[in-house]
DONULO-783560 format. One record per residue (C-alpha): x, y, z. Coordinates in steps of 0.5 Angstrom, whole numbers, plus 2048, in hexadecimal, padded with zeros to 3 digits. Each point is the difference from the previous one (the first is absolute). Layout:
XYZ...
//
This chain:
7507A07DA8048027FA7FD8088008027FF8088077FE7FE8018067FB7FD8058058057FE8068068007FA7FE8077FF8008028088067FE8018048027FA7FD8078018038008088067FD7FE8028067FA7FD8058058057FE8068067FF7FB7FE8087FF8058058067FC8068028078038018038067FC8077FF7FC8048018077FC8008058047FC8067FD7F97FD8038027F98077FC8008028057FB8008058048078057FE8058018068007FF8077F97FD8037FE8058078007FB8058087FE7FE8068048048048037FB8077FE8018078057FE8068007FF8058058028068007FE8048068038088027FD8028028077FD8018078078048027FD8067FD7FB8038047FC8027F97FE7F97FF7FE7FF8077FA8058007FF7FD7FA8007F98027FB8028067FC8047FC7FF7FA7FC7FF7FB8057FA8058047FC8027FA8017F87FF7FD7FF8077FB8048007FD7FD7F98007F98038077FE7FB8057FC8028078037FE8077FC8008068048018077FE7FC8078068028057FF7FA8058038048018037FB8037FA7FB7FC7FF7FA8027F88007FC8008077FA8037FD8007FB7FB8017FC8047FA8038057FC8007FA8007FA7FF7FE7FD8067FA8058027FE7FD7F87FF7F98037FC8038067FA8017FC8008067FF7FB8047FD8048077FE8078028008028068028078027FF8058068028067FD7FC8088008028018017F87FB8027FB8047FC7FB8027FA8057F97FF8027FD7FF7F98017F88017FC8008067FA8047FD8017FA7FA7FE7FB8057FB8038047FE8027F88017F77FF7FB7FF8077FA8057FE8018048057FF8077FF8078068017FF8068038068048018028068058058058018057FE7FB7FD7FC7F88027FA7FD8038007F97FD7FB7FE7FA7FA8017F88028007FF8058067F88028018038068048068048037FE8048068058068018018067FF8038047FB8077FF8018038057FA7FC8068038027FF8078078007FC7FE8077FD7FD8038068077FF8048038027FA7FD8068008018018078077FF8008018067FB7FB8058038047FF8068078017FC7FE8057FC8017FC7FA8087FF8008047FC8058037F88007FB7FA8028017F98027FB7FA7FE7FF7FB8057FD7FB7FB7FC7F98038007F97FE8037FF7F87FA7FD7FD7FB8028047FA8057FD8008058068088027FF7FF7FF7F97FA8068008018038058078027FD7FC8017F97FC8068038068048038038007FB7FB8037FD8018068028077FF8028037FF7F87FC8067FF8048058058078027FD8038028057FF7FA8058047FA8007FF7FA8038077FE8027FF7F98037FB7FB7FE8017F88047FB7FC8038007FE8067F97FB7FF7FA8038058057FF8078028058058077FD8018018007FA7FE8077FF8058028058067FC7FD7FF8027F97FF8088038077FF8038037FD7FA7FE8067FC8028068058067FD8008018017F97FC8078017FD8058047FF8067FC7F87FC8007F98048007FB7FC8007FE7F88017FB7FC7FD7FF7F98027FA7FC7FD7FE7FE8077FF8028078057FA8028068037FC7FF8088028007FE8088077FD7FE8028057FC7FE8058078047FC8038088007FC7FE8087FF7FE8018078087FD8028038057FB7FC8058037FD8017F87F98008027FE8068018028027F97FD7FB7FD7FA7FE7FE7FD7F98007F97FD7FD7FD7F98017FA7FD7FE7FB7FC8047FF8048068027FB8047FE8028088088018018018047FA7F98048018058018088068027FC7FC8067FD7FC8038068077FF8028038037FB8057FB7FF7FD7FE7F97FC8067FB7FB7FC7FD7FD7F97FF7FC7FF7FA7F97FC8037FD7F97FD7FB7FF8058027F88017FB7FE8047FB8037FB8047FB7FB7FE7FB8047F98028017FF7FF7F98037FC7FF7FC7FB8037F98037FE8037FF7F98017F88027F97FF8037FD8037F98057FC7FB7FF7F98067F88017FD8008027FA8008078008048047FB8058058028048067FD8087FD7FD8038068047FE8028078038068038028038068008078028078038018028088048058028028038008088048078027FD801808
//
């Protein structure tokens, strides 16, 4: 009896340590450790947008939401309305939605950083599109180069003047990264040209009738102007308008950026003489892509870009 009884003890503490024992490679979808998202979860993003007034960032909002779709994500779509509070504020509650990636296109680069913070507190991964953030941990930002674009309608703008003539800068949101490079990149060129000379600079914060009611202000004040560059579409298509009631336009060139669907219209049409191209759907295409990979554990580049062209027919 006693060797029987140290036989079985034998057995059972063999069966024992082998059914403790996991077949199971270290992260294999019984491995609780396993680094990101699992693949039967849906991954869930947050999308805070600066404006949905501005035909830019509609494209790039539904460039977003269909690549989502077709990627089986679930994406929750905030407009700032152009106010910084309110995307905090925005931010803040799609914080508390659980969701898995942040993706922001900031009102402010400088005001936004709080709300990167917060998504930084609830471990939840930031990715920026279009326009940076000056401060909090971001795995990515997904633009194009805002201060080449700025060259290229620069270098435009010179050609077309035979590198002498007086110009007028239509600047966007004070703070935001777009304004800030954009106006970097065509000064580039432009404070290198003796004999041109940028007259007039205001902002008039990426909108249309603030375009026009800056434009009128400075027409007021002078019309001896040969070309304009305005940061976005938005503001060139407002210039258009004061110019075309002083009948000035067709002695002036005008540049946008974006390409916009009126302003590609404006050109053809012969209204506008060129738009720098982003390609935002493009943006938002990719910035879903780097979404997923980041959701499950994939690394990603610090900058993403987008391809820029030049619009003149």
């Amino acid at each position: 009896m006693v060797k029987w009884s140290k036989a079985l003890i034998f057995v059972l503490a063999t069966i024992l340590l082998l059914g403790a024992c996991s077949t199971d490679a270290p992260g294999s979808e019984k491995d609780n450790g396993k680094a990101g998202k699992a693949d039967d979860d849906k991954i869930k993003i947050g999308l805070s947008i600066s404006t949905l007034n501005n035909p830019f960032f509609v494209t790039l909002r539904d460039g977003a939401e269909s690549a989502a779709k077709e990627a089986g994500y679930e994406v929750v779509t905030a407009d700032a309305q152009n106010d910084p509070s309110t995307q905090l504020s925005d931010i803040e509650d799609l914080i508390q939605q659980d969701i898995d990636i942040l993706l922001v296109n900031p009102v402010d680069s400088e005001a936004v950083v709080s709300a990167v913070e917060s998504a930084n507190q609830a471990e939840i991964p930031v990715i920026t599109v279009d326009r940076s953030s000056e401060g909090g941990e971001v795995v990515t930002h997904i633009a194009s180069d805002n201060v080449a674009g700025g060259e290229i309608a620069g270098e435009f703008i010179a050609e077309q003047l035979g590198e002498k003539g007086k110009l007028v800068e239509l600047e966007g949101i004070s703070g935001s990264s777009a304004a800030r490079e954009r106006g970097e990149g065509f000064h580039n060129i432009m404070d290198k040209l003796p004999d041109i000379e940028v007259v007039a600079k205001q902002t008039a914060d990426f909108d249309r009738t603030k375009g026009l009611s800056v434009m009128e202000n400075i027409i007021q004040g002078r019309k001896d102007i040969d070309a304009i560059f305005a940061h976005n579409d938005e503001m060139a298509l407002g210039a258009i308008e004061a110019l075309e009631s002083q009948n000035m336009l067709e002695d002036v060139i005008v540049v946008g950026f974006d390409a916009t669907e009126d302003a590609v219209a404006a050109v053809k049409d012969g209204r506008m003489d060129a738009t720098v191209a982003q390609l935002p759907e493009m943006i938002g295409q990719k910035a879903i892509d780097a979404a997923g990979k980041i959701a499950t554990g994939e690394e990603v580049e610090d900058f993403i870009p987008v391809e820029l062209e030049l619009v003149t027919e």
